[in-house]
Chimera marker file (.cmm) of the C-alpha trace (Angstrom):
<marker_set name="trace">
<marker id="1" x="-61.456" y="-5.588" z="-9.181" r="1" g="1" b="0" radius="0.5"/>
<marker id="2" x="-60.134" y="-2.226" z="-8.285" r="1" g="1" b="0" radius="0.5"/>
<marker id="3" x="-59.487" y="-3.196" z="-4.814" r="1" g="1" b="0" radius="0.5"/>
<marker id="4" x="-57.762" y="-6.722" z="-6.153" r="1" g="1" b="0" radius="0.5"/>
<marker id="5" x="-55.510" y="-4.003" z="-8.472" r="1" g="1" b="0" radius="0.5"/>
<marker id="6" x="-54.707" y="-1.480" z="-6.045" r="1" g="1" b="0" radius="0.5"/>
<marker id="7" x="-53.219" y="-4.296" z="-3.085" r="1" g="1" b="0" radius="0.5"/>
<marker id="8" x="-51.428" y="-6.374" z="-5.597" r="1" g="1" b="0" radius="0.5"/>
<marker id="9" x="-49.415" y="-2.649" z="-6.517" r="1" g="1" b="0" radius="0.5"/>
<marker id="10" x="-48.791" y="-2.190" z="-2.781" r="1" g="1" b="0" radius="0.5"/>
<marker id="11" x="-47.683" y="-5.668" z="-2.085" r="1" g="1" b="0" radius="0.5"/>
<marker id="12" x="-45.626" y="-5.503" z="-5.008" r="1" g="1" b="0" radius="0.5"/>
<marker id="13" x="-44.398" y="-2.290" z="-3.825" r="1" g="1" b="0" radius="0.5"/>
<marker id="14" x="-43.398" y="-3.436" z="-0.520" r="1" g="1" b="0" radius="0.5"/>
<marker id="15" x="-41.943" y="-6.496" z="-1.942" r="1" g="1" b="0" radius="0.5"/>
<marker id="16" x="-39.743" y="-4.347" z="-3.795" r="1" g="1" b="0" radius="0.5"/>
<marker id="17" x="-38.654" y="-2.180" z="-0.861" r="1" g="1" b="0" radius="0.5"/>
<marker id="18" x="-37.758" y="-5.506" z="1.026" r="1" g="1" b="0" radius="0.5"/>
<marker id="19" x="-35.518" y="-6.622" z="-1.563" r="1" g="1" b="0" radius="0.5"/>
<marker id="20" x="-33.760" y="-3.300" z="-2.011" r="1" g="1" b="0" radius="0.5"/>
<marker id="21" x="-33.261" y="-2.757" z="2.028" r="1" g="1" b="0" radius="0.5"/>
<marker id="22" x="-31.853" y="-6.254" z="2.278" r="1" g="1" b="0" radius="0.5"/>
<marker id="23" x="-29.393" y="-5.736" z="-1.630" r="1" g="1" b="0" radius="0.5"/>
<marker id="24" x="-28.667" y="-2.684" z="0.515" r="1" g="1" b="0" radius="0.5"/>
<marker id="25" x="-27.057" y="-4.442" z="3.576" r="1" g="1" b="0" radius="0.5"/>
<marker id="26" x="-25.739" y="-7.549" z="2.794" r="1" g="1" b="0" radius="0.5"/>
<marker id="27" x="-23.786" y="-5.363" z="-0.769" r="1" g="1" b="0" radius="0.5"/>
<marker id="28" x="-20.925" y="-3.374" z="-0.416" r="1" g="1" b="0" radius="0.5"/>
<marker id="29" x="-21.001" y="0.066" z="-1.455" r="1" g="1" b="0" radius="0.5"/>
<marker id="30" x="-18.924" y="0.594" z="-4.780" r="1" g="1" b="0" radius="0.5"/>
<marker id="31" x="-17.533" y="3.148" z="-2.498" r="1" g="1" b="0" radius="0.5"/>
<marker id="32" x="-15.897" y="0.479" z="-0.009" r="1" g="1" b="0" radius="0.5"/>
<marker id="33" x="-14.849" y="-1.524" z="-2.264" r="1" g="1" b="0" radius="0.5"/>
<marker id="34" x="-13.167" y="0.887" z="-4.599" r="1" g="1" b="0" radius="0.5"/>
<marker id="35" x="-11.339" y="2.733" z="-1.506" r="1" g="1" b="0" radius="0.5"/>
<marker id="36" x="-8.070" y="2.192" z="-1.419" r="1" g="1" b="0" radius="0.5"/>
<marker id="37" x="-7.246" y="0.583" z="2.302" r="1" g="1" b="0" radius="0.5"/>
<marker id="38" x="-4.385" y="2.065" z="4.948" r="1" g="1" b="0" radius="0.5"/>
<marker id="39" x="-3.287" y="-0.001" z="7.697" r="1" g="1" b="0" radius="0.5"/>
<marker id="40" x="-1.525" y="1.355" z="10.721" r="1" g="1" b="0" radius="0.5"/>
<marker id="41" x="1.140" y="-1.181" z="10.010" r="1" g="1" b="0" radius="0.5"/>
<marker id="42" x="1.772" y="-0.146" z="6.901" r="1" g="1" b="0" radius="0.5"/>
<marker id="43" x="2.544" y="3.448" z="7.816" r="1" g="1" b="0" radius="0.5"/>
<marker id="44" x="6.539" y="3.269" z="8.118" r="1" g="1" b="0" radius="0.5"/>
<marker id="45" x="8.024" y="4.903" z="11.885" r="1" g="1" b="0" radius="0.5"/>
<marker id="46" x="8.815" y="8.685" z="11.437" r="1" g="1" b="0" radius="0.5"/>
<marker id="47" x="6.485" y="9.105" z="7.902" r="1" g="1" b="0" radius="0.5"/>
<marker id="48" x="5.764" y="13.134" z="7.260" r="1" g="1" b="0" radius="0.5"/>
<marker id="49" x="2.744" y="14.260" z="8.456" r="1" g="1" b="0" radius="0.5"/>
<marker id="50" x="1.384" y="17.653" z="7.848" r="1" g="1" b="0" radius="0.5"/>
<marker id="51" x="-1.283" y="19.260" z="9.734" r="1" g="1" b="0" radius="0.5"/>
<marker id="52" x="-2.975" y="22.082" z="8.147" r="1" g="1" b="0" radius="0.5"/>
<marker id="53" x="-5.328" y="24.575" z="7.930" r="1" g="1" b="0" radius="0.5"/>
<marker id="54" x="-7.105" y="27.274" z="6.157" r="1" g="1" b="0" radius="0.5"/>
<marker id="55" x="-9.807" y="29.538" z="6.931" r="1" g="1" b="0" radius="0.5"/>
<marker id="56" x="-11.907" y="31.166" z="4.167" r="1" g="1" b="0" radius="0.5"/>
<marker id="57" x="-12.513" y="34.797" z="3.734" r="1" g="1" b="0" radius="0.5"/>
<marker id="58" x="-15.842" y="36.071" z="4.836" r="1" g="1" b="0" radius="0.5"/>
<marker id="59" x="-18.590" y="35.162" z="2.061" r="1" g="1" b="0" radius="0.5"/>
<marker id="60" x="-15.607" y="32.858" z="0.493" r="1" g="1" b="0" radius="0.5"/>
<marker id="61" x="-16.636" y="29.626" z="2.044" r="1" g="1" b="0" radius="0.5"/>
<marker id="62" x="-18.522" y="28.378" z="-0.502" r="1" g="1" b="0" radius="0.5"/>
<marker id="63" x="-15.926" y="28.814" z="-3.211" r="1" g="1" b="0" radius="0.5"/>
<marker id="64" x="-13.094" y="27.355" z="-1.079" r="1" g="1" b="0" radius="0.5"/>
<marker id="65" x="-15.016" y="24.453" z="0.064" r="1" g="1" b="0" radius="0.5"/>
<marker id="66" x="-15.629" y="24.400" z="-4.038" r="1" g="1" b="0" radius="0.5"/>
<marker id="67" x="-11.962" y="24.825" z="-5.033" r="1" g="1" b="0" radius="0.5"/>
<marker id="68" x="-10.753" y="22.456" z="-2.386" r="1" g="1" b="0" radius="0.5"/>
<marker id="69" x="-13.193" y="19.473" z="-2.554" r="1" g="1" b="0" radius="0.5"/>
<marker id="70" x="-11.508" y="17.886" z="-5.890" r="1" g="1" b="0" radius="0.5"/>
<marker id="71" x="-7.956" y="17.731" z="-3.812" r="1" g="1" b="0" radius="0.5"/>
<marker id="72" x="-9.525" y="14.528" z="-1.553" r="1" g="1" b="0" radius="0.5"/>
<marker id="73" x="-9.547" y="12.108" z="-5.175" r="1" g="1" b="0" radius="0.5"/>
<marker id="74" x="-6.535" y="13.759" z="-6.794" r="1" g="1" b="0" radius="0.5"/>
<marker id="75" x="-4.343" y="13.205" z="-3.219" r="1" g="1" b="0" radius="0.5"/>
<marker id="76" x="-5.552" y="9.815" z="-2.662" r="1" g="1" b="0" radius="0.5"/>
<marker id="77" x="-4.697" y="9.073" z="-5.688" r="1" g="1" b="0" radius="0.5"/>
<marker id="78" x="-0.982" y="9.908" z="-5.256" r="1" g="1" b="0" radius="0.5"/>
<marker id="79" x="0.005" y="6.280" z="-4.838" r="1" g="1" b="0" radius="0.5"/>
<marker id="80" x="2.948" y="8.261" z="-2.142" r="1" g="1" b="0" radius="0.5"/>
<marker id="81" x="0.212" y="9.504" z="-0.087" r="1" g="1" b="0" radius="0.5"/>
<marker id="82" x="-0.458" y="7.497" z="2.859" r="1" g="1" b="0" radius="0.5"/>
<marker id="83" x="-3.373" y="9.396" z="4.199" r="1" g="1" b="0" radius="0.5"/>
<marker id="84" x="-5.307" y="12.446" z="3.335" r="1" g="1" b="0" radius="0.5"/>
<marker id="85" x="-8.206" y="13.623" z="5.333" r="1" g="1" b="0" radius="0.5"/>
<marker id="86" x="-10.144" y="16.953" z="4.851" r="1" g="1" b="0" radius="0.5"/>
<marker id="87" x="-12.193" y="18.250" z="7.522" r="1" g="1" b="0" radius="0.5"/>
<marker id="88" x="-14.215" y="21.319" z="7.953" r="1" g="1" b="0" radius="0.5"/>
<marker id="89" x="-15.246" y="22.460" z="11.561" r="1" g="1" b="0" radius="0.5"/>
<marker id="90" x="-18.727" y="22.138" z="12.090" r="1" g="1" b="0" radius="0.5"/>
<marker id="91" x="-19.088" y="25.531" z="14.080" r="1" g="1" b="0" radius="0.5"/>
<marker id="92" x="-17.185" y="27.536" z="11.632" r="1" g="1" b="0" radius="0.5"/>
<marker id="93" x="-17.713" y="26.574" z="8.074" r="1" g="1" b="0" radius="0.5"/>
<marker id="94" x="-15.107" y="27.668" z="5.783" r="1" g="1" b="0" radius="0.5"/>
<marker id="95" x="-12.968" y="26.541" z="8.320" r="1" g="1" b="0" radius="0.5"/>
<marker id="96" x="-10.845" y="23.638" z="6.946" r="1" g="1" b="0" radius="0.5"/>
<marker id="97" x="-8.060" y="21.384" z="8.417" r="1" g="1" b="0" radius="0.5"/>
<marker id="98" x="-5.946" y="18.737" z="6.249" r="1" g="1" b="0" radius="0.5"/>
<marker id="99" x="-4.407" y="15.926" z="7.273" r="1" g="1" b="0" radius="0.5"/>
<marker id="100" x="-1.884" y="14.067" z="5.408" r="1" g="1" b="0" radius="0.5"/>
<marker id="101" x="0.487" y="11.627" z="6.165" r="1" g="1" b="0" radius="0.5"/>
<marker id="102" x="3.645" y="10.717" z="3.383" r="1" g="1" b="0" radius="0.5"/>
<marker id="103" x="6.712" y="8.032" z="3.420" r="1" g="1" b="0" radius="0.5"/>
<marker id="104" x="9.356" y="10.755" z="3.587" r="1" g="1" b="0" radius="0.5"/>
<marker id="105" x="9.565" y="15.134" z="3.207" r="1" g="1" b="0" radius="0.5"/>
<marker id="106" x="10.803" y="14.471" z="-0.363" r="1" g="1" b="0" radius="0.5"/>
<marker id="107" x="7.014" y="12.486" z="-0.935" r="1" g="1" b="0" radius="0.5"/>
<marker id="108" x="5.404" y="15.656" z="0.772" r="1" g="1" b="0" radius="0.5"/>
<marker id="109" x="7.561" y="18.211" z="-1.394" r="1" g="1" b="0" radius="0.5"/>
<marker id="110" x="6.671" y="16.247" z="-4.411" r="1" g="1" b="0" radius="0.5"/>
<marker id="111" x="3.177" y="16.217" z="-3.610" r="1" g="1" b="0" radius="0.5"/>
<marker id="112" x="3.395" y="20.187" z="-3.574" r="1" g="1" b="0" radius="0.5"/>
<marker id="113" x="4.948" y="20.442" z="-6.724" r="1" g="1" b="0" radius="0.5"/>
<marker id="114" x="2.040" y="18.814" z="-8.085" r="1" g="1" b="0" radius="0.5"/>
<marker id="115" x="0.118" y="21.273" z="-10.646" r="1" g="1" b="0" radius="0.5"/>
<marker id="116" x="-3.067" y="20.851" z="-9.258" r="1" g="1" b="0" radius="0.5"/>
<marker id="117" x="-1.553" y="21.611" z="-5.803" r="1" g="1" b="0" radius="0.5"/>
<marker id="118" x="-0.047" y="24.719" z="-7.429" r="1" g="1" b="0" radius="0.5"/>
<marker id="119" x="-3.358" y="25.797" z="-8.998" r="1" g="1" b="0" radius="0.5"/>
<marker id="120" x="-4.757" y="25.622" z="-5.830" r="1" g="1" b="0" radius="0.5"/>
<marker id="121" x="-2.559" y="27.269" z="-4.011" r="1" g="1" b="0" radius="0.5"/>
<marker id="122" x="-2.712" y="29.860" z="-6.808" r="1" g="1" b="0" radius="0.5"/>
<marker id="123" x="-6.109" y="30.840" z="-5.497" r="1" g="1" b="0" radius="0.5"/>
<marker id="124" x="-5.720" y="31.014" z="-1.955" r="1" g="1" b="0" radius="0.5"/>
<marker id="125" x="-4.992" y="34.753" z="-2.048" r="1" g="1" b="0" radius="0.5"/>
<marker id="126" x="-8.537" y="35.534" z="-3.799" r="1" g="1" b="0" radius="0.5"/>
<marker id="127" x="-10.621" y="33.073" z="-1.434" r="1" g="1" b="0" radius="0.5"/>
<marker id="128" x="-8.184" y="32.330" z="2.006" r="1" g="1" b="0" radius="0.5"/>
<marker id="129" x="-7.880" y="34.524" z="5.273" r="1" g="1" b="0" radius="0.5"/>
<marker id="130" x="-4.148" y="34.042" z="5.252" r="1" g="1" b="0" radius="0.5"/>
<marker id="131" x="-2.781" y="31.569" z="3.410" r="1" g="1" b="0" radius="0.5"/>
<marker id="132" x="-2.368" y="28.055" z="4.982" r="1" g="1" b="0" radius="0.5"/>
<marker id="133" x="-1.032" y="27.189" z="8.446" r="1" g="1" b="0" radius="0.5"/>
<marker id="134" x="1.388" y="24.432" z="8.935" r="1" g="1" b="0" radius="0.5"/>
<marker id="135" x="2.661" y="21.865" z="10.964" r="1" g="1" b="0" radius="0.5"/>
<marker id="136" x="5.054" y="19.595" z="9.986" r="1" g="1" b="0" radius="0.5"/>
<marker id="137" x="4.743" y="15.899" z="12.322" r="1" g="1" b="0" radius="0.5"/>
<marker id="138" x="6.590" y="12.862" z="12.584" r="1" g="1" b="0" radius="0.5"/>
<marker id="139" x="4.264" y="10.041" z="13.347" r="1" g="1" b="0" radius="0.5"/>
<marker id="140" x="5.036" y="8.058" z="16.063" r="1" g="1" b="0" radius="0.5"/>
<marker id="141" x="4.059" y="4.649" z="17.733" r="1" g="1" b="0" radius="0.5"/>
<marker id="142" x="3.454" y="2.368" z="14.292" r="1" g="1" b="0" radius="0.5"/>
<marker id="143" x="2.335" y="-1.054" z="15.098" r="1" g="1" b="0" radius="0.5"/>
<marker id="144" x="4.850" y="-3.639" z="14.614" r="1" g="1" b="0" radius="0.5"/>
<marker id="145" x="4.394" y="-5.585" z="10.992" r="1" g="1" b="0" radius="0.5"/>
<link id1="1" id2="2" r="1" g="1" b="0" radius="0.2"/>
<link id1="2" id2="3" r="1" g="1" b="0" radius="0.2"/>
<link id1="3" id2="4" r="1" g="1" b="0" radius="0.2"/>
<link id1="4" id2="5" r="1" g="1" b="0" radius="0.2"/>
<link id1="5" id2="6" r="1" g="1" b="0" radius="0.2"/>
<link id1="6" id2="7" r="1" g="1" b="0" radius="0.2"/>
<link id1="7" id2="8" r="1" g="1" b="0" radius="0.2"/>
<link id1="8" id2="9" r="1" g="1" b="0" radius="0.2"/>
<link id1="9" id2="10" r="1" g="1" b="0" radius="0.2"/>
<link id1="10" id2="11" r="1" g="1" b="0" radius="0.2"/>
<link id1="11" id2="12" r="1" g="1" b="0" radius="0.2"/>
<link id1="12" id2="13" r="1" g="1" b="0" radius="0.2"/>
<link id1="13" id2="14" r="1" g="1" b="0" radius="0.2"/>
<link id1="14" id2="15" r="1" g="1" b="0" radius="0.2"/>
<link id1="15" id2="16" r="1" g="1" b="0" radius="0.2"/>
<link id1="16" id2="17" r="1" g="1" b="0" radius="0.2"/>
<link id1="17" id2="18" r="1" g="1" b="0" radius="0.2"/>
<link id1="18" id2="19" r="1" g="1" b="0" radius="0.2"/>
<link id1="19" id2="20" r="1" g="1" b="0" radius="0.2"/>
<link id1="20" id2="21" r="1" g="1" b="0" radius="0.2"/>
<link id1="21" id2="22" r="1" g="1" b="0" radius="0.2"/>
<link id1="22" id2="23" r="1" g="1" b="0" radius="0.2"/>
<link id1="23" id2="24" r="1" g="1" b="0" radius="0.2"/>
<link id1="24" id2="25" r="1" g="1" b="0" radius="0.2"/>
<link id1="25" id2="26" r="1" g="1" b="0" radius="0.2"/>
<link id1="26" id2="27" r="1" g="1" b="0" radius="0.2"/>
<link id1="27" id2="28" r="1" g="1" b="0" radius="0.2"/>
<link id1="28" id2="29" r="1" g="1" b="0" radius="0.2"/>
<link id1="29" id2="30" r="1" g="1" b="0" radius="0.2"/>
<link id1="30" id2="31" r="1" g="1" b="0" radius="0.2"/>
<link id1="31" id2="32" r="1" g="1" b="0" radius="0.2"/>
<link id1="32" id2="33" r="1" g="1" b="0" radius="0.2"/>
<link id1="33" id2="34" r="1" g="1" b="0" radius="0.2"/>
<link id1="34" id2="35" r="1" g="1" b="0" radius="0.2"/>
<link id1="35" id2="36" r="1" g="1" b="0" radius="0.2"/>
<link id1="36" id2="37" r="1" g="1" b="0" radius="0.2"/>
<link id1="37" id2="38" r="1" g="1" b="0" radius="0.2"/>
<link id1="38" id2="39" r="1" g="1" b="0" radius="0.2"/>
<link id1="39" id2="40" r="1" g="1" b="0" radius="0.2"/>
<link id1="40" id2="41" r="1" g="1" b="0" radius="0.2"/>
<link id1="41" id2="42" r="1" g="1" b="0" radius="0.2"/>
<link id1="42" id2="43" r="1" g="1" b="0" radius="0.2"/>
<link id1="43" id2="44" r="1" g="1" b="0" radius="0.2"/>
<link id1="44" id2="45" r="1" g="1" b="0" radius="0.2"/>
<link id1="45" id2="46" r="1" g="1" b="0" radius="0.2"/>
<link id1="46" id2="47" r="1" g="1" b="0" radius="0.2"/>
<link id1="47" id2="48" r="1" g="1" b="0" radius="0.2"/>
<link id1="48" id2="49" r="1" g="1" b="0" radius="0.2"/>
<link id1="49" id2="50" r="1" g="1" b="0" radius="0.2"/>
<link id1="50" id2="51" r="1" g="1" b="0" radius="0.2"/>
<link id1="51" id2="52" r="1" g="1" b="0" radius="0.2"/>
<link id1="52" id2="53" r="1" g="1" b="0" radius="0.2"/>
<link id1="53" id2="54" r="1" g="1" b="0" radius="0.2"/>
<link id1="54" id2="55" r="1" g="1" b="0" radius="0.2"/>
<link id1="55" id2="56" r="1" g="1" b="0" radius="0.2"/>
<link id1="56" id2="57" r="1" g="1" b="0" radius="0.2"/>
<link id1="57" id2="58" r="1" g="1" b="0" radius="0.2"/>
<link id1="58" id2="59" r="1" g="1" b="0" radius="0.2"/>
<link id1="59" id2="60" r="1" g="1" b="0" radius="0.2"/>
<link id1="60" id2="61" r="1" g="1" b="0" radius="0.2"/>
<link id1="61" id2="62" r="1" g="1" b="0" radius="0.2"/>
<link id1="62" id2="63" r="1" g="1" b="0" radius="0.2"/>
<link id1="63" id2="64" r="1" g="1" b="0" radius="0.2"/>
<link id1="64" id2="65" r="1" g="1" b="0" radius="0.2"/>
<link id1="65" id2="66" r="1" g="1" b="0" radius="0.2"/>
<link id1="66" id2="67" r="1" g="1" b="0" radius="0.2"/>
<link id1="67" id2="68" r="1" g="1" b="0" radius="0.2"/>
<link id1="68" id2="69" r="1" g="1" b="0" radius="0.2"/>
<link id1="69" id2="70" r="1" g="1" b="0" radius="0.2"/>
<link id1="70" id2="71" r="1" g="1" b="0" radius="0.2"/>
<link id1="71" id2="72" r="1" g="1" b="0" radius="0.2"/>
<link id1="72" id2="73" r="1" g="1" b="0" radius="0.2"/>
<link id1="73" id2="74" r="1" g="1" b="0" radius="0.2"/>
<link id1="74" id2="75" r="1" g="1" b="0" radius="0.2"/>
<link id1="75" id2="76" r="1" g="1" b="0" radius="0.2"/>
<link id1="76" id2="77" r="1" g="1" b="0" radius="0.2"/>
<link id1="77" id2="78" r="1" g="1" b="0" radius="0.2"/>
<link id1="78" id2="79" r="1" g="1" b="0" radius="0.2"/>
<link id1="79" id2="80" r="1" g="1" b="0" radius="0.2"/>
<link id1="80" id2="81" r="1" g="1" b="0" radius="0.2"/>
<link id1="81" id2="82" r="1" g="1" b="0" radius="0.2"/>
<link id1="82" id2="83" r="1" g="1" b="0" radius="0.2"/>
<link id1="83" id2="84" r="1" g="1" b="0" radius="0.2"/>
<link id1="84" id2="85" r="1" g="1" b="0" radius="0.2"/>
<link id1="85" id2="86" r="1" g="1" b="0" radius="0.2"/>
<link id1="86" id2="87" r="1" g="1" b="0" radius="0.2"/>
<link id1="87" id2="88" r="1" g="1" b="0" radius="0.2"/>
<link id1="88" id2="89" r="1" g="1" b="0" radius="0.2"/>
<link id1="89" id2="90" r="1" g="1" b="0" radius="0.2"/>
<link id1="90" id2="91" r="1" g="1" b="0" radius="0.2"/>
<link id1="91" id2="92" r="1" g="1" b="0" radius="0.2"/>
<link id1="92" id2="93" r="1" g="1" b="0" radius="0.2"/>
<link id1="93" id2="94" r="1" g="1" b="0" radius="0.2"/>
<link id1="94" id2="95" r="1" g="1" b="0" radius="0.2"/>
<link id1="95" id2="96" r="1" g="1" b="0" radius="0.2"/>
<link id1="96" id2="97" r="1" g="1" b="0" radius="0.2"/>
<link id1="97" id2="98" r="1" g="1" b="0" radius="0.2"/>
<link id1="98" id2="99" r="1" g="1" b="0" radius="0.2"/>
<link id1="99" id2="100" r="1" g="1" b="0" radius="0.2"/>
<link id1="100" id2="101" r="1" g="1" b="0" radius="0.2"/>
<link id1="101" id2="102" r="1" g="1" b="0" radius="0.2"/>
<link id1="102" id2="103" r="1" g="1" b="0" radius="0.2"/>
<link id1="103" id2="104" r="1" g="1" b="0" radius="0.2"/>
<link id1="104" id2="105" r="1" g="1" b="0" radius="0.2"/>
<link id1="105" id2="106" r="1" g="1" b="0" radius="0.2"/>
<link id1="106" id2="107" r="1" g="1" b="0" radius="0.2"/>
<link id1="107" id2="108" r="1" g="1" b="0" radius="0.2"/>
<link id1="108" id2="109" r="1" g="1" b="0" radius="0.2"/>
<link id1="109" id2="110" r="1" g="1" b="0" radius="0.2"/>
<link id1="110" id2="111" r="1" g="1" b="0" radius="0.2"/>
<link id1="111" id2="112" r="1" g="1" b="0" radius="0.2"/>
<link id1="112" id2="113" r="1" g="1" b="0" radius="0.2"/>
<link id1="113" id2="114" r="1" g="1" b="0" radius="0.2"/>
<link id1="114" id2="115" r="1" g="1" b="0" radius="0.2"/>
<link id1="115" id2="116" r="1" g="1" b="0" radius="0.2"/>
<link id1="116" id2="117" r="1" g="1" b="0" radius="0.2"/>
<link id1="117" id2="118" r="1" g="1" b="0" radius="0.2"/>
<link id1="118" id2="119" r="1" g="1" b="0" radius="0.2"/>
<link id1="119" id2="120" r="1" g="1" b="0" radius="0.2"/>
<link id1="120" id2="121" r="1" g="1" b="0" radius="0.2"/>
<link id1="121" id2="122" r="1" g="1" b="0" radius="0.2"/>
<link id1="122" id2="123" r="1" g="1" b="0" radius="0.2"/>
<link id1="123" id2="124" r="1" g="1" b="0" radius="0.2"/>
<link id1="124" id2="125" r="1" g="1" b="0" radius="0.2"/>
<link id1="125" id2="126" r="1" g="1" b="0" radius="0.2"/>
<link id1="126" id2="127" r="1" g="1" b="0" radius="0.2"/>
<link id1="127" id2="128" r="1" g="1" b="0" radius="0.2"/>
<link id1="128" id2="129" r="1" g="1" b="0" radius="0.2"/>
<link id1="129" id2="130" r="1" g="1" b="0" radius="0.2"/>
<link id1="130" id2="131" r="1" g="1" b="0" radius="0.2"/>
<link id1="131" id2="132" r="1" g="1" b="0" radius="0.2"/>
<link id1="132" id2="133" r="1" g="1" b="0" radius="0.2"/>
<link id1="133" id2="134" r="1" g="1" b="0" radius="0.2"/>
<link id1="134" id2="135" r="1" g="1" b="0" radius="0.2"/>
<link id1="135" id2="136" r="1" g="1" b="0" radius="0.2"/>
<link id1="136" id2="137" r="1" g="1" b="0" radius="0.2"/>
<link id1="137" id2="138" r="1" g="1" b="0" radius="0.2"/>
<link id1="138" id2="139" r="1" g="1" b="0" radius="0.2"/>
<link id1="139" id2="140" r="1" g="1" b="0" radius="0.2"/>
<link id1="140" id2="141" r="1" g="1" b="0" radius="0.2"/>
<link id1="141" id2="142" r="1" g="1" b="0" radius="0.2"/>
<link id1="142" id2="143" r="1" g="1" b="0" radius="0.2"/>
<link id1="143" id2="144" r="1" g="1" b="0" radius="0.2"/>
<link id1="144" id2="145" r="1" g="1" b="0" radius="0.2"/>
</marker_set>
């Protein structure tokens, strides 16, 4: 009887994986379908890019990587912003770049005006190794609509 127990949990138990694997592939991720969706085609000729970067103190990483994080939701949630990517180079943590594309400067300059932008900016003396590094970019080459 034991025996009869113990394979009907571990059939069961597999059974359960299967289903779950297979839910897993064939559902989208709440992530997908919640993310908002850019198309190259939709980006108009000459929008502002900025290319950006800042490099954390030594020991600071942590808390930059901490204080910058929240920006990804709150920027892609700017329904102006275009694009926003953060990136952090895999050889030198604490090492971040931004990318972010807007219609127009004006978008951009709004976006900086922001108070959470402000707030974080407000921190960069206590936790960056020189402020932020910028380049300003026109984007070139959109697709035709």
């Amino acid at each position: 009887m034991k025996d009869f127990i113990m394979r009907t949990i571990i059939h069961n138990s597999l059974c359960l994986l299967l289903f779950a694997a297979a839910m897993a592939m064939t559902t989208p991720s709440l992530v997908a379908q919640e993310a908002p969706r850019m198309r190259y085609q939709e980006i108009p000729e000459g929008a502002y890019s900025v290319v950006a970067q800042v490099r954390a103190k030594p020991g600071k990483e942590d808390a930059l990587r901490a204080a910058t994080l929240p920006l990804i939701d709150l920027v892609r949630g700017d329904p102006k912003n275009l694009v926003y990517f953060l990136q952090e180079d895999r050889a030198k943590p604490g090492h971040f770049i931004f990318y972010e594309v807007f219609a127009s400067q004006a978008d951009f300059d709004a976006h900086n005006a922001m108070p959470y932008v402000q707030a974080w900016f407000a921190k960069l003396p206590e936790l960056a190794d020189g402020g932020v590094e910028v380049m300003r970019m026109a984007v070139l080459g959109v697709p035709k609509k």
